[in-house]
MILUMSE-239775 format. One record per residue (C-alpha): x, y negated, z negated. Coordinates in steps of 0.02 Angstrom, whole numbers, plus 32768, in hexadecimal, padded with zeros to 4 digits. Layout:
N
XYZ;...
END
This chain:
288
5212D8085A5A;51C1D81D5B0D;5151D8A35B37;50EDD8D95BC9;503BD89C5BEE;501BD9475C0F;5056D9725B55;4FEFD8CE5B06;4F64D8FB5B5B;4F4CD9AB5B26;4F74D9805A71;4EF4D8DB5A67;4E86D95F5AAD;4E95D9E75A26;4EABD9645995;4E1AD90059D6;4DC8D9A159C8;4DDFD9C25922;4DD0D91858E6;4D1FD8E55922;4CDFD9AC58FE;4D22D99F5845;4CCED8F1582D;4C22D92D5872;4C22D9AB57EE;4C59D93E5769;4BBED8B957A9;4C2CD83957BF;4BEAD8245884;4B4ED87358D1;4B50D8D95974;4B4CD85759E8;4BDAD7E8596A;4C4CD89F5972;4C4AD89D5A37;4C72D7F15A4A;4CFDD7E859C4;4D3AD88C5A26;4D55D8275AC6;4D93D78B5A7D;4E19D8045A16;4E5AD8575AB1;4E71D7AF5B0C;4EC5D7635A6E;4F43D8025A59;4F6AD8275B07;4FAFD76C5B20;5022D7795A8B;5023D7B759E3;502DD70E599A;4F7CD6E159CB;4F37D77659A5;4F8AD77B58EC;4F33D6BF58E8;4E76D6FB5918;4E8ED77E5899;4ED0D7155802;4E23D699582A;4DAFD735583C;4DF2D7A557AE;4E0ED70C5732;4D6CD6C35766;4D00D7745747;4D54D79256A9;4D2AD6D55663;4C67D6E456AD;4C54D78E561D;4CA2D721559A;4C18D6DA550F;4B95D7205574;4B0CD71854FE;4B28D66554F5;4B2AD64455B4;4A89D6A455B5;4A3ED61D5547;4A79D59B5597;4A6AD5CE5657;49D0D5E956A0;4A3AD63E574D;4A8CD6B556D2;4AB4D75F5721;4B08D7EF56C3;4BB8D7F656EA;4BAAD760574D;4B76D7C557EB;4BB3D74E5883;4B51D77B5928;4B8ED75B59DD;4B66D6A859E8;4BD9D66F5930;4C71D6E05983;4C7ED6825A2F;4C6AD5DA59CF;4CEED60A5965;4D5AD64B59EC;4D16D6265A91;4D6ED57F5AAB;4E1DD5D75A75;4E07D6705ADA;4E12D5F05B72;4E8BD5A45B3C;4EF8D6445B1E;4EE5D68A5BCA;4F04D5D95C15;4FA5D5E15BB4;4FDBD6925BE4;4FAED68A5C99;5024D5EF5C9F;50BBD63A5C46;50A4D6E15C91;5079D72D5C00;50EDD7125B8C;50FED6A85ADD;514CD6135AEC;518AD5805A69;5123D4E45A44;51A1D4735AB7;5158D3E65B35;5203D3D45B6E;51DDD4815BBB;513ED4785BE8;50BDD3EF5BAC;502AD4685BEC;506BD4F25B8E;5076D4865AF5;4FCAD43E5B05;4F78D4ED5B10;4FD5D52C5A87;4FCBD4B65A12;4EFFD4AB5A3D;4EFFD55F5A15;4F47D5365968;4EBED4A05952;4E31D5105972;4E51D5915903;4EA4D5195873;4DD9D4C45882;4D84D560587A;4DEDD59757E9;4DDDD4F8578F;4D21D4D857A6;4D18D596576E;4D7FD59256D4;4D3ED4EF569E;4C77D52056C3;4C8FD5BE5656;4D07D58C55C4;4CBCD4DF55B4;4C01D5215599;4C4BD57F5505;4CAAD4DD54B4;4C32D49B5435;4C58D4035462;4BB1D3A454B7;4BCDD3875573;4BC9D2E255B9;4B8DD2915674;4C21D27D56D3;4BDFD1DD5725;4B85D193568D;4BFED1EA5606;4B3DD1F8559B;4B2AD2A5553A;4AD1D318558F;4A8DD3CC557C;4B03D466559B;4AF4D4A25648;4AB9D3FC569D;4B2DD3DF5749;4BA4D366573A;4BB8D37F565E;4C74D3885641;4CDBD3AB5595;4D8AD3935565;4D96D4525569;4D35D4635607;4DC2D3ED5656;4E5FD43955FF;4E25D4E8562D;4E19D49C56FB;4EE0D47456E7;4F07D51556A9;4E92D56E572B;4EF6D50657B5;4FAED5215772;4F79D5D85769;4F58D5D6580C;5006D567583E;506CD5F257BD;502FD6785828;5051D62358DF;5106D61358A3;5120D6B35847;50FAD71858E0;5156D6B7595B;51EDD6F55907;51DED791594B;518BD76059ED;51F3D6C95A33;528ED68F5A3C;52B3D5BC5A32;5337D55C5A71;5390D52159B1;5362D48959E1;52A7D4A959DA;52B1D51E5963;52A1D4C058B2;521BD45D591B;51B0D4F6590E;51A2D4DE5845;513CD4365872;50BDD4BB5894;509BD4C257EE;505FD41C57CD;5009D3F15863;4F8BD49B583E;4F73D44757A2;4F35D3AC57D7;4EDCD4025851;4E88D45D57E8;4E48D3CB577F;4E20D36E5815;4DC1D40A585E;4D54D3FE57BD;4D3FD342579F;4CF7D333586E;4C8DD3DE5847;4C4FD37357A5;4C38D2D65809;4BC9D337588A;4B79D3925813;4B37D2FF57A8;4AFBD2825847;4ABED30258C6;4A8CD3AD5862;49FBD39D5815;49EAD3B2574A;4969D3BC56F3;491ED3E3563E;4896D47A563E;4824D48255BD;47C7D52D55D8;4885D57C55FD;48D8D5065570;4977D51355DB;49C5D48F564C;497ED4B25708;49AFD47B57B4;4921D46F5815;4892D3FE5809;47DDD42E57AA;473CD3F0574E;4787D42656AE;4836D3E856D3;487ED34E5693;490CD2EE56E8;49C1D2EB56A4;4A32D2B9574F;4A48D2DD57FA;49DCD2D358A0;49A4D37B58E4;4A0DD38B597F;4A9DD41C5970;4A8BD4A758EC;4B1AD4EF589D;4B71D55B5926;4B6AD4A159A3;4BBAD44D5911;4C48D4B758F9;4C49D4D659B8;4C60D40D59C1;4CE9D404593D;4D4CD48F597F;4D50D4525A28;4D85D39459D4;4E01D3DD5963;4E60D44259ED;4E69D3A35A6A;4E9DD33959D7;4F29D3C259B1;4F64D3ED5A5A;4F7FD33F5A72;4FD8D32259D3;5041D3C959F4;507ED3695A95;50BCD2E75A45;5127D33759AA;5153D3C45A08;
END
């Protein structure tokens, strides 16, 4: 199915529109968060529907799971914002790196969706399949962060594998991980579903597209195992005792659990987004 930029751009214009307006009223991003997700929607859905359909399965998936339990994340978080309001600086980690990526892409095929196949074009491949890393990560990390603080299972240290409280960087569950390799095959599903309808593949590369699938997966888990890895060596954790809630910065009354002080939470997922989608786009090279 090929349509004109002219078309894409008016309609990642208009759905941008309503998209980022409806989810400033609904809290789940603040002014500045609904401007920023408005330009980073219009560059995703006037390249190709594909991408855009991607950004939206992370963001609407990913605000839906922030409202779930709550009153339990309230407890447990001491960041905790109604309706998980993101602001300017969570949307362009979360999609800054892609958003690159995606006009990169576009500008080399002209603007129009092409197959995963390095026979074609390695480039092409590369930048695609990076665009599928990043948001399999930030999916993954997202899914696993808020289903796995609801397991009652007791988190444990990534690097040590120790018990540790519930919302100290770097705890991981069984659920926590699962949930990442569902967040990332979501994310693969989607990719493939839409390129139905928006490109055509040689038969020969065609059944190579369901490898997709799989490869989301594992990005997914990896996205959330590096975000975990990060999170527990160079994120600070710590216990406070006035708060009674697991911290991440430094204090008189705080007691450490893990981590050095040097990134806070948007740098780590910036980090592991960025990893994930050069580990990918190399990988996508290779089995594509």
């Amino acid at each position: 199915m090929e349509t004109s930029p002219q078309f894409m751009l008016i309609f990642a214009v208009f759905v941008s529109s309503l998209i980022a307006f409806r989810s400033y009223k609904r809290k789940s991003l603040n002014l500045s968060g609904g401007v920023a997700g408005f330009l980073v929607m219009t560059i995703h859905f006037a390249a190709g529907f594909r991408y855009g359909a991607v950004l939206l399965v992370f963001f609407l998936t990913s605000s839906k799971l922030t409202k779930v339990g709550e009153d339990k994340k309230r407890r447990v978080d001491v960041e905790f914002k109604e309706g998980g309001q993101r602001n300017w600086i969570q949307v362009l980690c979360n999609s800054g790196i892609a958003s690159v990526l995606v006009v990169i892409a576009s500008t080399l095929t002209g603007w129009q969706d092409k197959c995963l196949d390095s026979k074609q074009s390695e480039i092409v491949t590369a930048l695609i399949g990076g665009i599928i890393g990043h948001y399999a990560c930030c999916n993954g990390d997202t899914w696993s962060s808020e289903l796995g603080v609801l397991s009652d299972a007791q988190p444990r240290l990534i690097t040590t594998l120790k018990p540790v409280k519930k919302g100290t960087n770097g705890g991981v569950t069984k659920a926590g991980l699962l949930a990442a390799v569902a967040a990332g095959a979501t994310v693969g599903v989607t990719f493939l579903v839409f390129g139905l309808f928006t490109v055509r593949c040689a038969s020969n590369v065609t059944l190579k597209q369901l490898l997709v699938i799989p490869v989301s997966a594992v990005a997914g888990l990896c996205g959330s195992l590096i975000d975990s890895v990060l999170g527990a060596t160079i994120q600070f954790s710590g216990f406070c005792s006035v708060r009674n809630k697991v911290v991440g910065k430094p204090g008189p009354t705080v007691k450490k659990i893990s981590g050095v002080d040097i990134l806070d939470n948007n740098g780590v997922n910036f980090v592991s987004i960025l990893l994930t989608s050069f580990l990918t786009s190399i990988a996508s090279v290779y089995i594509f």
